[in-house]
C-alpha positions as CSV (number, residue, x, y, z in Angstrom):
1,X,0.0,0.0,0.0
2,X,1.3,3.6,-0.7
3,X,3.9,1.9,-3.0
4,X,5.2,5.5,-4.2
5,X,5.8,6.6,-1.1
6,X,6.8,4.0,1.0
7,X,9.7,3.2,-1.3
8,X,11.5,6.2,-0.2
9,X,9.4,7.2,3.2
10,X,12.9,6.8,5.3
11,X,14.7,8.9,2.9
12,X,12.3,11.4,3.3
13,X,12.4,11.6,6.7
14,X,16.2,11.9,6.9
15,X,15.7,15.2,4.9
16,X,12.6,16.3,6.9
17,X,14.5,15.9,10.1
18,X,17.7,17.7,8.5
19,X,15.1,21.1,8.5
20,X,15.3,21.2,11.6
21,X,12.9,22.0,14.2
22,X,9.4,23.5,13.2
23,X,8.9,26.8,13.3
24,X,7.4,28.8,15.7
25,X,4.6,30.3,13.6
26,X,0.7,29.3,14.3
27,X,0.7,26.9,11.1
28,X,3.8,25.2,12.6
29,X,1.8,23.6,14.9
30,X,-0.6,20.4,15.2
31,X,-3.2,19.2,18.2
32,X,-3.0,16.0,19.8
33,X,-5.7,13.6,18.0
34,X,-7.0,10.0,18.3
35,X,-4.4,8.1,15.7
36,X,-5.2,4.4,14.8
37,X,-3.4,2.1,12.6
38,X,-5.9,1.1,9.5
39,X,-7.1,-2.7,10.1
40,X,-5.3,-4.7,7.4
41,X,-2.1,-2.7,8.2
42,X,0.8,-5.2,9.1
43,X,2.8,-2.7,11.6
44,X,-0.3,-3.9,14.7
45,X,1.9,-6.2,16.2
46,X,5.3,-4.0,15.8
47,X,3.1,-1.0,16.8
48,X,2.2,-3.1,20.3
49,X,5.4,-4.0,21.3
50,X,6.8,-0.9,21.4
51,X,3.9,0.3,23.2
52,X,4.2,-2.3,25.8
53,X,7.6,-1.6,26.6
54,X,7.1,1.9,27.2
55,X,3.9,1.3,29.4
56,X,5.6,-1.4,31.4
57,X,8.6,1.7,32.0
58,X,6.2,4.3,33.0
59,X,3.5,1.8,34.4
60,X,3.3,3.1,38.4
61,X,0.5,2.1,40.5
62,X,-2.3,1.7,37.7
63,X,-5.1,-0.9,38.0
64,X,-5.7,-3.4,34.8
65,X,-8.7,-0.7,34.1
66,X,-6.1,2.2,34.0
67,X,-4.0,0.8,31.9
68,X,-5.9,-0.3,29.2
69,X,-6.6,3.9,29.8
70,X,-3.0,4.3,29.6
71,X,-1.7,2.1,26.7
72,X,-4.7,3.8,24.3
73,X,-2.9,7.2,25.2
74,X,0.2,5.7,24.5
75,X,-0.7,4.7,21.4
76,X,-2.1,8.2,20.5
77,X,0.9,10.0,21.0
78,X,3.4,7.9,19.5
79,X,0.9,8.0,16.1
80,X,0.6,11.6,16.4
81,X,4.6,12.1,16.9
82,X,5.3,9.9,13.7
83,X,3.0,11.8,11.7
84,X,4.4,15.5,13.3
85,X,8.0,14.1,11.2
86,X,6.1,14.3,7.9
87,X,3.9,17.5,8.1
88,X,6.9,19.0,10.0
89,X,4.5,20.3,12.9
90,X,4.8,20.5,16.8
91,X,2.3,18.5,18.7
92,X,0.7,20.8,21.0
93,X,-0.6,19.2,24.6
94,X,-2.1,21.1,27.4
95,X,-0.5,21.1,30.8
96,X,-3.3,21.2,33.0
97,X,-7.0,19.9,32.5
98,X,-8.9,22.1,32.1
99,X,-8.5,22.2,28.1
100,X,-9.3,18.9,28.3
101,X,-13.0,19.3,30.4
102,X,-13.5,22.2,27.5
103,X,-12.3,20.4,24.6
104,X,-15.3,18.3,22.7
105,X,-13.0,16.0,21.0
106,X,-10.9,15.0,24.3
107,X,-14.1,14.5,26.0
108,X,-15.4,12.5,23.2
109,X,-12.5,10.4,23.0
110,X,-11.6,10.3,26.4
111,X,-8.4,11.9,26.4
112,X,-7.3,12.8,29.9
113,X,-4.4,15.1,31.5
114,X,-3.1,12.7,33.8
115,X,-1.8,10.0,30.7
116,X,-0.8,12.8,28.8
117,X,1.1,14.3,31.3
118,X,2.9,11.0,32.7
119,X,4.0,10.3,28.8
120,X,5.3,13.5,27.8
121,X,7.0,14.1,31.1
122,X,8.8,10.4,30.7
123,X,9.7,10.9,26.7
124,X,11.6,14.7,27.8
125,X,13.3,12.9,30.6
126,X,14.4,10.2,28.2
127,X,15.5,13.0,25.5
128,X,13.2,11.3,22.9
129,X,11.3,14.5,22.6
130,X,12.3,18.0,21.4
131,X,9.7,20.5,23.6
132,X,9.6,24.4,22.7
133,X,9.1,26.8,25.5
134,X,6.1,26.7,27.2
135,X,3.3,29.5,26.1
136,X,0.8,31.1,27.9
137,X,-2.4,31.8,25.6
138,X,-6.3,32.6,26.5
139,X,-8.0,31.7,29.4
140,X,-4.6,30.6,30.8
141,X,-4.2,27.7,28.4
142,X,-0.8,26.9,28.7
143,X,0.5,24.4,26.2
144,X,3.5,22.2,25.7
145,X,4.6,21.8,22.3
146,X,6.6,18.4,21.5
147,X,8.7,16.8,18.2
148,X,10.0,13.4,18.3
149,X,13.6,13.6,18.8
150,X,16.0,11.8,15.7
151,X,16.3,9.2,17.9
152,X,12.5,8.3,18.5
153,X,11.5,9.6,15.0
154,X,14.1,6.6,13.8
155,X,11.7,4.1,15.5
156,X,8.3,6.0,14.8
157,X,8.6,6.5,10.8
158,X,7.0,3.6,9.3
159,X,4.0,4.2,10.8
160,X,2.8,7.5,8.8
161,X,1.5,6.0,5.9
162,X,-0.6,3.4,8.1
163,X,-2.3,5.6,10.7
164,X,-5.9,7.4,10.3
165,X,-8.3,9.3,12.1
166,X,-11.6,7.9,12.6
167,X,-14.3,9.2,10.6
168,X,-16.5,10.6,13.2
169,X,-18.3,14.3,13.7
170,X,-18.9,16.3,14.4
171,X,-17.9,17.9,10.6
172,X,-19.3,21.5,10.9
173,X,-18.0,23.6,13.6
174,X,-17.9,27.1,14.4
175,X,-14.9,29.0,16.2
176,X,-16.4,31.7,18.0
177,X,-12.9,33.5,19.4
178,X,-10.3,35.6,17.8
179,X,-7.6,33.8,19.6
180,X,-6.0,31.1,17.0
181,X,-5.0,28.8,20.2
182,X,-8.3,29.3,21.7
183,X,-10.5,28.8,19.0
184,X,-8.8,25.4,17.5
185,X,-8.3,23.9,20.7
186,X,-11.0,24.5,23.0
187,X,-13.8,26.6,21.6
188,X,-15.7,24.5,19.1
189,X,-19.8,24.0,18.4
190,X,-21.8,21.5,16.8
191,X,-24.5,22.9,14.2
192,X,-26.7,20.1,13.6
193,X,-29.2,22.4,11.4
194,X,-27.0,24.6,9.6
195,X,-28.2,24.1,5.9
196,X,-24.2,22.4,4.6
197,X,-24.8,19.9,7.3
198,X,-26.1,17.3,5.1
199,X,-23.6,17.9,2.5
200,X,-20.6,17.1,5.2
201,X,-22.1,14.0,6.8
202,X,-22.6,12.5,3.1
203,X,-18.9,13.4,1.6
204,X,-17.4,11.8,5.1
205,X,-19.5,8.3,4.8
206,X,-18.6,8.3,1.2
207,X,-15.1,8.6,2.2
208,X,-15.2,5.8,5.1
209,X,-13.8,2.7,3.5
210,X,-11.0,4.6,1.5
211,X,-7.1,5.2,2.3
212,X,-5.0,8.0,1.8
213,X,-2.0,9.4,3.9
214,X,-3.3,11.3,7.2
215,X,-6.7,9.8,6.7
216,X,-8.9,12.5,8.7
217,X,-12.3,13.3,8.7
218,X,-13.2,16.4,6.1
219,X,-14.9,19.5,8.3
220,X,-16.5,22.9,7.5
221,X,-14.8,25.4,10.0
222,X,-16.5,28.7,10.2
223,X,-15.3,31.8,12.1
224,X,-17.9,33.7,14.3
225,X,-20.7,32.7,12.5
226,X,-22.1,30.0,10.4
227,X,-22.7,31.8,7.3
228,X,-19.4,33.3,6.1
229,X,-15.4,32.4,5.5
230,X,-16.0,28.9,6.3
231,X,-12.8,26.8,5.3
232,X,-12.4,22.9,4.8
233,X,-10.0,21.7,6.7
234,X,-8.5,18.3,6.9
235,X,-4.7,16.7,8.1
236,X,-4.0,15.9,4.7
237,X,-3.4,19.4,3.6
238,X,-1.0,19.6,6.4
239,X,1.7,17.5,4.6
240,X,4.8,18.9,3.5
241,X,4.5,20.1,-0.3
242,X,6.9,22.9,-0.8
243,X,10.3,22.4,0.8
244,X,9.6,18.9,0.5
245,X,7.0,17.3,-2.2
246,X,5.6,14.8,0.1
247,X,1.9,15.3,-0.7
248,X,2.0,14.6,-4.1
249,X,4.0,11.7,-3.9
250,X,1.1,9.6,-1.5
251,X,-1.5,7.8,-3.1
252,X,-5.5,7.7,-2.8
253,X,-6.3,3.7,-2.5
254,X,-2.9,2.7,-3.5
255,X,-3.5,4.8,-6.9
256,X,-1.1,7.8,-7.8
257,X,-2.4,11.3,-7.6
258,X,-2.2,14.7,-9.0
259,X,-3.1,18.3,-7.5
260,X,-5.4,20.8,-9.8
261,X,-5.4,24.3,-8.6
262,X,-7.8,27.1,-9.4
263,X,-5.2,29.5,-10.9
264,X,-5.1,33.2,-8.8
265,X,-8.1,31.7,-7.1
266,X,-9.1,34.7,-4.9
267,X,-8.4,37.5,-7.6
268,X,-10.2,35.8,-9.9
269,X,-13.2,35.1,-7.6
270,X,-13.5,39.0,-6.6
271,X,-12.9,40.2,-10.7
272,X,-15.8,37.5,-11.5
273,X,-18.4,38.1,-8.4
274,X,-17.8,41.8,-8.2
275,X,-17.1,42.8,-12.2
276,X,-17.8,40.1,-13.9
277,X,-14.4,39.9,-15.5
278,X,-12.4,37.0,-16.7
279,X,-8.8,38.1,-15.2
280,X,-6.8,36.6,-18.0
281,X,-4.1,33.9,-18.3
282,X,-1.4,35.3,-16.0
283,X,-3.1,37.5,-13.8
284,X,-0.2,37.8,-11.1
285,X,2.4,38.5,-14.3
286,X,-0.1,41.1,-15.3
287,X,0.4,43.2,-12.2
288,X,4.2,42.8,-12.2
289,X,4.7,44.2,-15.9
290,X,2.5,47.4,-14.6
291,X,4.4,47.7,-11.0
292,X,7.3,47.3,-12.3
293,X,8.1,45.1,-9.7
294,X,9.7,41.3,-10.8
295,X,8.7,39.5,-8.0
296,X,5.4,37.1,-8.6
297,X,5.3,36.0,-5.4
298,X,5.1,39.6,-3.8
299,X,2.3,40.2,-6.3
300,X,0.3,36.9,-5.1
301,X,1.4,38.0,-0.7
302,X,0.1,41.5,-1.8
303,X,-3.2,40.7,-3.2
304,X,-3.4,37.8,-1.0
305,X,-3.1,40.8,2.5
306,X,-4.9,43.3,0.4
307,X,-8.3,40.8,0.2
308,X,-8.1,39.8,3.8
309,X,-7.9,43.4,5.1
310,X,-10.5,45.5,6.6
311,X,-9.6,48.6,5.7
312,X,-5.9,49.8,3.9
313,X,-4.4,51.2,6.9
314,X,-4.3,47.8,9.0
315,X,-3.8,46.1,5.2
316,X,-0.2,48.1,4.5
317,X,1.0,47.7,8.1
318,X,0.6,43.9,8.2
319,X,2.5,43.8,4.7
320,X,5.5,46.3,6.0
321,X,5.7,43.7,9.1
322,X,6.5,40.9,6.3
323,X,8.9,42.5,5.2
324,X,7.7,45.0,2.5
325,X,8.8,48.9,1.8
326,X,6.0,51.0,1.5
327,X,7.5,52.2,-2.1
328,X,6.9,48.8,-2.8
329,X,3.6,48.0,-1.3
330,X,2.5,51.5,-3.5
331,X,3.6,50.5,-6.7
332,X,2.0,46.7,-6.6
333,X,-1.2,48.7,-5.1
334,X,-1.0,51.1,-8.2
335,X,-0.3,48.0,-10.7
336,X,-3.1,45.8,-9.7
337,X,-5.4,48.9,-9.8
338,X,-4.3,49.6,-13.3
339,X,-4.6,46.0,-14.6
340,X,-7.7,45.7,-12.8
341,X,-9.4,48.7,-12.1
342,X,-12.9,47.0,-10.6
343,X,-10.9,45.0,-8.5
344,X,-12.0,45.1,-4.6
345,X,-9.3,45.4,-2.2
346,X,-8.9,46.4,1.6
347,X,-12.6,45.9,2.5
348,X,-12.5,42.2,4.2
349,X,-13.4,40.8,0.9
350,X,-11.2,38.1,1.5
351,X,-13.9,36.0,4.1
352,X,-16.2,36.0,1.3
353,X,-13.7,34.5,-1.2
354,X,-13.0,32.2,1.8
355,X,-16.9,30.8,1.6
356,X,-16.7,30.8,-2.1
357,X,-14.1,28.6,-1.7
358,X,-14.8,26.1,0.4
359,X,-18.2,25.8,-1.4
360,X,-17.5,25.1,-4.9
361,X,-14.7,22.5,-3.7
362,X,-17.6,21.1,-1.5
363,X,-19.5,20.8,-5.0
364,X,-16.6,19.2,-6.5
365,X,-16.4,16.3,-3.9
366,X,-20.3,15.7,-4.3
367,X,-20.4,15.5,-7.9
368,X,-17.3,13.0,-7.1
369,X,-19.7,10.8,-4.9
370,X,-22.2,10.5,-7.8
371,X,-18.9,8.7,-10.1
372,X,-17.3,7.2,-6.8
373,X,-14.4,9.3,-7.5
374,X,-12.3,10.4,-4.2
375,X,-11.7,14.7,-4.1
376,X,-10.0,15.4,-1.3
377,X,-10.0,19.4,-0.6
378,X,-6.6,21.5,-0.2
379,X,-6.5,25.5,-0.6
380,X,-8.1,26.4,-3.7
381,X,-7.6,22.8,-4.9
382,X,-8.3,19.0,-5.0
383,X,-6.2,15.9,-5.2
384,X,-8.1,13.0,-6.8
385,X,-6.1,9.6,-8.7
386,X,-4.5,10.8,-11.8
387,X,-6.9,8.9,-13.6
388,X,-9.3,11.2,-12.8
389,X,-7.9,14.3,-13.4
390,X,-10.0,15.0,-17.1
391,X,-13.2,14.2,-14.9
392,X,-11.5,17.0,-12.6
393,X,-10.6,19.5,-14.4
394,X,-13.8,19.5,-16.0
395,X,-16.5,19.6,-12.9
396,X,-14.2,22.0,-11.1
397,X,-14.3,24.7,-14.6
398,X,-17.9,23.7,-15.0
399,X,-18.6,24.2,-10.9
400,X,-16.8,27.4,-10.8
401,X,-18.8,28.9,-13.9
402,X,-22.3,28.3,-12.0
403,X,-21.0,30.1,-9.1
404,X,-19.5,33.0,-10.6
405,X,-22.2,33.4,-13.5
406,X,-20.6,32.0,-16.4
407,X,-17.4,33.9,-15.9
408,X,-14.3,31.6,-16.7
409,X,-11.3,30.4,-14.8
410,X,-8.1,28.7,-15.5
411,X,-7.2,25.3,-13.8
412,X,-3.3,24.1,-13.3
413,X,-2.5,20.4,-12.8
414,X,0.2,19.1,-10.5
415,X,1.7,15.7,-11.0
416,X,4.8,14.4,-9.0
């Protein structure tokens, strides 16, 4: 299984590991989740007995009941720390409990402070863990923040491509604080009658009995309320892509696949919606040539701020404290507005984008169900088998069009 992958998996996480430790920012970061190795996976027994050795080491004065307890938590961080090698992400763990009486999913699962606790304390006294300094968020959530050391990581590897997260709700959620931490971690509500409800429970039991690399359920995430920016958000997107082109290289039920990408997705979707203008072939290229600036990827940051802003002000200070000069940040601002003089910037235009988003990729995966055809959703993207990727290419053109009243798009394909 995973046959692309898994013939150079240790390679790649030699080279993974030679990065170094993650970094510090908010995407660097995973949360703790209940890992499971998939049933026909060979690794059970290997997987057990080096469980069992660790429990017997860190044991105490637990009961049969506790253990049993114990061992499942066990089991749950060593998954989580194999797969925190490949996405290149710190596993974040609270140090007291009462994240965990908030949290739904620990409650759910049953993941308690105490095991948590007794295993992370034992792997940083044994040096098989890497821990950042500890951080003080909302409500007084402190948090712990672990990477398997290259010593553990050496015996954890092989279990990446094996592991999975049940399929379980609930797979529409609202965040309801400001605070990144907060809101991810502890602050979380069901919507049981919100009207893309349906829609999420029917993708996730289609997408039960099949296997892909950080199998995870699919969920809507919405911030504040249920009605705008929602994103869909699964592990898989999490894998590394860009420093190292892990993502592409997994398979979906053993069968290569490909990446297609909605070209200059959020410009395009605020020309179309707001102008109805088709933006072009090279949209980001476009705006160099008239800022006189040769830098595409300053282009793609700059429009990328300039959408998500509330007003120009806040915009051009949050794109000076990444590093642009103003001169700069003036001269893209002047090019786009040349190329594109209808187009809508520095008015929180970005949430809306967000929602357009996550919606037409959430009509991509349903026409998939109706050809048995797995679409799994990354930003402004799907992966499917390469097989697939005429069927893809053409519902996601066809998809965007209806949204954005007949307006087109441009769609680029990704193969390892």
């Amino acid at each position: 299984m995973h046959t692309i992958l898994k013939n150079n998996l240790s390679d790649l996480k030699d080279s993974l590991l030679q990065l170094g430790l993650p970094g510090d920012e908010y995407e660097s970061h995973t949360l703790l989740c209940p890992l499971q190795l998939h049933k026909n996976s060979k690794l059970h027994y290997k997987l057990s007995l080096l469980i069992d050795k660790h429990v017997e080491m860190t044991k105490g004065q637990r009961g049969l009941k506790q253990l049993e307890v114990y061992r499942q938590h066990w089991q749950w961080v060593v998954l989580n720390l194999s797969r925190a090698i490949f996405i290149n992400c710190w596993v974040v763990v609270a140090l007291d409990s009462k994240p965990y009486q908030r949290d739904m999913g620990s409650k759910r699962y049953g993941i308690n402070h105490a095991s948590i606790k007794a295993i992370v304390d034992y792997l940083e006294a044994q040096g098989l863990i890497d821990v950042a300094a500890e951080r003080q968020y909302q409500n007084s959530a402190s948090i712990r923040r672990i990477f398997p050391s290259v010593a553990l990581a050496g015996q954890l590897w092989e279990y990446f491509l094996d592991q999975e997260q049940p399929i379980a709700g609930p797979y529409l959620t609202i965040n309801e604080t400001d605070d990144k931490w907060e809101e991810t971690m502890f602050t979380v509500s069901n919507l049981e009658s919100h009207p893309d409800m349906d829609d999420m429970i029917a993708i996730n039991e289609f997408l039960k009995p099949h296997r892909w690399a950080c199998k995870a359920p699919i969920r809507l995430v919405y911030q504040h309320n249920p009605f705008q920016g929602g994103r869909l958000l699964t592990p898989f997107q999490c894998l590394a892509d860009r420093r190292k082109r892990i993502r592409i290289n997994t398979t979906i039920d053993d069968e290569p696949i490909c990446e297609l990408d909605f070209d200059a997705h959020h410009l395009r979707l605020n020309l179309a919606f707001n102008a109805k203008e088709y933006a072009g072939d090279t949209p980001y290229e476009d705006i160099c040539v008239k800022a006189g600036v040769a830098s595409r990827a300053m282009v793609k940051k700059f429009i990328t701020v300039a959408m998500g802003a509330s007003d120009e002000k806040s915009g051009k200070s949050s794109l000076m404290l990444d590093g642009f000069g103003s001169d700069v940040i003036e001269r893209i601002h002047q090019g786009a507005l040349k190329r594109y003089p209808k187009l809508d910037l520095f008015n929180g235009w970005g949430i809306f984008a967000q929602n357009y988003d996550s919606q037409i990729l959430k009509d991509v995966m349903l026409e998939g169900i109706k050809e048995d055809i797995v679409c799994l959703p990354l930003p402004n993207a799907v992966a499917v088998q390469q097989q697939h990727r005429g069927w893809a290419k053409d519902v996601m053109l066809e998809t965007w069009r209806e949204k954005m009243g007949g307006v087109m798009t441009k769609i680029k394909v990704d193969l390892p």
